[in-house]
N, C-alpha and C positions, 0 to 999 in steps of 0.2 A: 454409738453405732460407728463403725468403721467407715473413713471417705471411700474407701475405694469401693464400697456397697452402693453409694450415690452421688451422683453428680451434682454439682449447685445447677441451679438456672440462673441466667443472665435477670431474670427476673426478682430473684431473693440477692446475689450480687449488687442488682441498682439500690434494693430498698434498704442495704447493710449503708450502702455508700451514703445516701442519701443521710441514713439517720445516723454514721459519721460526720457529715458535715453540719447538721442544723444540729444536732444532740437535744432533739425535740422531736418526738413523735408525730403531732400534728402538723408542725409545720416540715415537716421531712416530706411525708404524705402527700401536702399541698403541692410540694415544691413537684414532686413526678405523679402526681394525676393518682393515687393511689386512696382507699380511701384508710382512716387508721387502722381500722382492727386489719385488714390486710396486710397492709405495712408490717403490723407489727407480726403475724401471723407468717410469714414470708422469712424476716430474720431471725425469728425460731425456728422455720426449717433450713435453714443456713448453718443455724449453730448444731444442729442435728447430724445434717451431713456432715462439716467438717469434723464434728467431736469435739466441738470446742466453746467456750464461753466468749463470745463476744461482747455485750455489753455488761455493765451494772444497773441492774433497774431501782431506782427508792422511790416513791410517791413525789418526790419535787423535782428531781432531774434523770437524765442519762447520760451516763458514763461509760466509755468506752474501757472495757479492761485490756490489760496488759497485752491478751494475745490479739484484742479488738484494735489496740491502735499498732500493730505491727502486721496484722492484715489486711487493714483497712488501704493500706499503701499499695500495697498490693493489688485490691481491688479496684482501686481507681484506676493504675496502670492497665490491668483486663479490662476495662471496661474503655479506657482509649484508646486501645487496639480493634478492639470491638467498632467503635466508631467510626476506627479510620479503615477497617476492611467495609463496612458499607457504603463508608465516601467511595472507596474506589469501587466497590461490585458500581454504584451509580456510575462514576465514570465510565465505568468498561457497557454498562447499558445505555449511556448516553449518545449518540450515533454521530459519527467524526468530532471524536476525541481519541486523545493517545498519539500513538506512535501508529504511522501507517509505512513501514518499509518495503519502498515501490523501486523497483528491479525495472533496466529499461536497455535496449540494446542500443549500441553506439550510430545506430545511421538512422535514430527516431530521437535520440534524447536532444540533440542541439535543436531541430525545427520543431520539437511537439511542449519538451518541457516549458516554453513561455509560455505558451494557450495554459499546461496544468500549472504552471507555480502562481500564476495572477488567476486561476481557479479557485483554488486551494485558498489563496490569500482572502480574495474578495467573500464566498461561500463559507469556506468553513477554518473559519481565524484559529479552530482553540485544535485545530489537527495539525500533528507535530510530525508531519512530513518529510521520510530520511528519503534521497535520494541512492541508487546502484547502477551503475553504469557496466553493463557485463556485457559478453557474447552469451547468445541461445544457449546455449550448454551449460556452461555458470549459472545462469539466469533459475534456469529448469530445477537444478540441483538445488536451489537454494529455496525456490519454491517448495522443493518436496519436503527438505530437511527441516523447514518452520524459520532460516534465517532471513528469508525475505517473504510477506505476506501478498503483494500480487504485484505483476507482470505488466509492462507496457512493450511488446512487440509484434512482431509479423506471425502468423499464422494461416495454415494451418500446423499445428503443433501435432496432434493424431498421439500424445500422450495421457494413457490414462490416468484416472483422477486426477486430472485437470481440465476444469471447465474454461470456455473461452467468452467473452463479454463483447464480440467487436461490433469495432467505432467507426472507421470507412475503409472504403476503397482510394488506390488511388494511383495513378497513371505511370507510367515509367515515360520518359522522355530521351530522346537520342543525342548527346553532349559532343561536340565536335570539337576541333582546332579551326578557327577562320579561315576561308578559302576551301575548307569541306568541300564537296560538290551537294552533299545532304545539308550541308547546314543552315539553320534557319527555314527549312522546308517542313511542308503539312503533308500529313497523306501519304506517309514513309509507311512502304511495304514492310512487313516483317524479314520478308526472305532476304533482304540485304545485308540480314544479321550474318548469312553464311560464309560475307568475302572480306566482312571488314574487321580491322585489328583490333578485338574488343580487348577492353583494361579491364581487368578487374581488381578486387578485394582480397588480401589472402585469406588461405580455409580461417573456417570457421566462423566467418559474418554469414548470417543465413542470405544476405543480400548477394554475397555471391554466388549459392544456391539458385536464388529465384533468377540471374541473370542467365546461368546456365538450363535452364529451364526453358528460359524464354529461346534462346536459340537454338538448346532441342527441337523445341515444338516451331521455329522456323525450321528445320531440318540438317542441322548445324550438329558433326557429333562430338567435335569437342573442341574446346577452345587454349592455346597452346598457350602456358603461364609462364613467357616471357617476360614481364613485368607486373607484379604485383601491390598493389599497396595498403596499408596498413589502417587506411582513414579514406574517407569520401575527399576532405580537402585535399590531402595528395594523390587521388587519384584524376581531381579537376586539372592538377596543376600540371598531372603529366598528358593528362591532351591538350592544353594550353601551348605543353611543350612541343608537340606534335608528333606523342607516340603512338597513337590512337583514338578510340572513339573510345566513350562509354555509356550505361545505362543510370539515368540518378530516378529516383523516387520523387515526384512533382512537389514534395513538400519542403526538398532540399533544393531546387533549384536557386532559388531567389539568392538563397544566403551562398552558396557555392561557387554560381558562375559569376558573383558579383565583385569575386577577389581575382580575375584579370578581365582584361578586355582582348584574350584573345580568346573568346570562347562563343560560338553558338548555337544554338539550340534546337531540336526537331523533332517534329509531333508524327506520332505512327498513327496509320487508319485505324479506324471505328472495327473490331475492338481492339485497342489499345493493350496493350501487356500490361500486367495491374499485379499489385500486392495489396494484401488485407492487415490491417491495422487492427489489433482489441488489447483488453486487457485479458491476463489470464490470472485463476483463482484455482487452489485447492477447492474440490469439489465438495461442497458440503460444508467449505469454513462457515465458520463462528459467525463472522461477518459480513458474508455474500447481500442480505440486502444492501449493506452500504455501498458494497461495492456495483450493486448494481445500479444504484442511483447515481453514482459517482461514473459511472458508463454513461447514463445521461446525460446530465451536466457537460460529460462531456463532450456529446455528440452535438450539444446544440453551441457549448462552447468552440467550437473545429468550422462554425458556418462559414468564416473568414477567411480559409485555409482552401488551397482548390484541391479538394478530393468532396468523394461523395460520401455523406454518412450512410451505416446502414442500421437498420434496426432489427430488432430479434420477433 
């Protein structure tokens, strides 16, 4: 009969292999759980399919013929491929393992990536965790295209087929040069955002989005980008310097105003100008429960951190 009329099964393949290696029926049999006349019934229909003579049978032994021990090589090789695709299909079922390439915008990755990398380390050791440092935009794209598998930044994002996972709220603070008249003060109106020389970010950190936001919604219509910077740490250093005020995210403070001493600090009234924190996912990935647990962990991992977790 022609091969190409039937397939072998993985099943007459082990029992060819098996009784290649033992060149004894019964103990071929034993060795994979099969009972003999199956065995032996199995690598008849092996030889069937292929069209070919595999063994020599005499009443005292078995012998492999000519085209048996040049296929037999063969078979073993399929048969450890076979093996090592189910090692990995387990991997890939096994929940944080692999590669998890997590995407994270630059005014969240230096204050949050401690809390995830001693996460990740302590919970879940065998997850082989790439780090991306991008702006929103980068970020997006690569979530959609499959180069990066979820997201760590601000939102709201309001792009379809992407789900959002978030993990808290958290306060904006008003950063001054010492001698401020605001600085170090509680209970800072919003509307003071209208007279004073905000710094910001250049485009495209959505951080400077939400700061332009914020002083819309003080009644502010636009903010004149006489100085911009490229990074949250130089943008500390140029109100240090005493070019103006700025807005930092409560998560960055600590690490930010602690590289001078001419910097102080001030808390807006109840409600506070806030930005949301989550992760974000392809809607409907592969992997969404893990990442939803991983949203967990993470929200109880952030108790340290002064923002507010939220839950779904």
């Amino acid at each position: 009969m022609s091969a190409k009329k039937r397939q072998p099964s993985l099943a007459q393949l082990r029992a060819f292999a098996a009784v290649a290696e033992h060149l004894h029926f019964r103990d071929a049999a034993a060795a994979i759980g099969m009972s003999q006349p199956a065995l032996s019934g199995a690598v008849s229909a092996l030889e069937e399919a292929l069209g070919v003579t595999l063994l020599e049978r005499t009443t005292r032994k078995v012998l492999l013929s000519p085209a048996g021990e040049r296929l037999a090589v063969r078979t073993k090789a399929v048969l450890a491929e076979v093996g090592a695709l189910l090692e990995e299909a387990e991997a890939v079922r096994a929940p944080f393992t692999g590669a998890l390439r997590l995407g994270v915008i630059p005014t969240v990755a230096p204050y949050l990536l401690p809390t995830v990398l001693r996460l990740v380390h302590d919970r879940y050791p065998d997850l082989d965790l790439q780090v991306h440092e991008e702006q929103t935009a980068s970020l997006l794209d690569g979530l959609t295209t499959g180069r990066l598998d979820l997201l760590l930044l601000a939102v709201p994002l309001g792009v379809p087929g992407v789900t959002e996972l978030p993990l808290f709220d958290e306060d904006f603070v008003l950063v001054t040069p010492l001698g401020h008249r605001l600085g170090g003060r509680e209970g800072i109106q919003r509307s003071v955002l209208r007279e004073l020389n905000l710094l910001l970010l250049d485009e495209g950190h959505c951080l400077r989005d939400q700061a332009l936001d914020i002083c819309r919604e003080a009644g502010r219509a636009d903010v004149p980008a006489t100085t911009t910077a490229a990074g949250l740490s130089t943008l500390v250093q140029l109100v240090a310097g005493g070019l103006g005020v700025t807005l930092l995210p409560r998560t960055a403070v600590r690490v930010e105003t602690s590289r001078s001493s001419q910097l102080l600090t001030g808390s807006f009234a109840a409600p506070a100008p806030t930005r949301r924190i989550a992760l974000a996912m392809r809607t409907g990935a592969a992997r969404a429960g893990e990442y939803g647990e991983l949203a967990g962990a993470l929200r109880e991992a952030m108790t340290d951190l002064p923002v507010r977790t939220v839950h779904e």
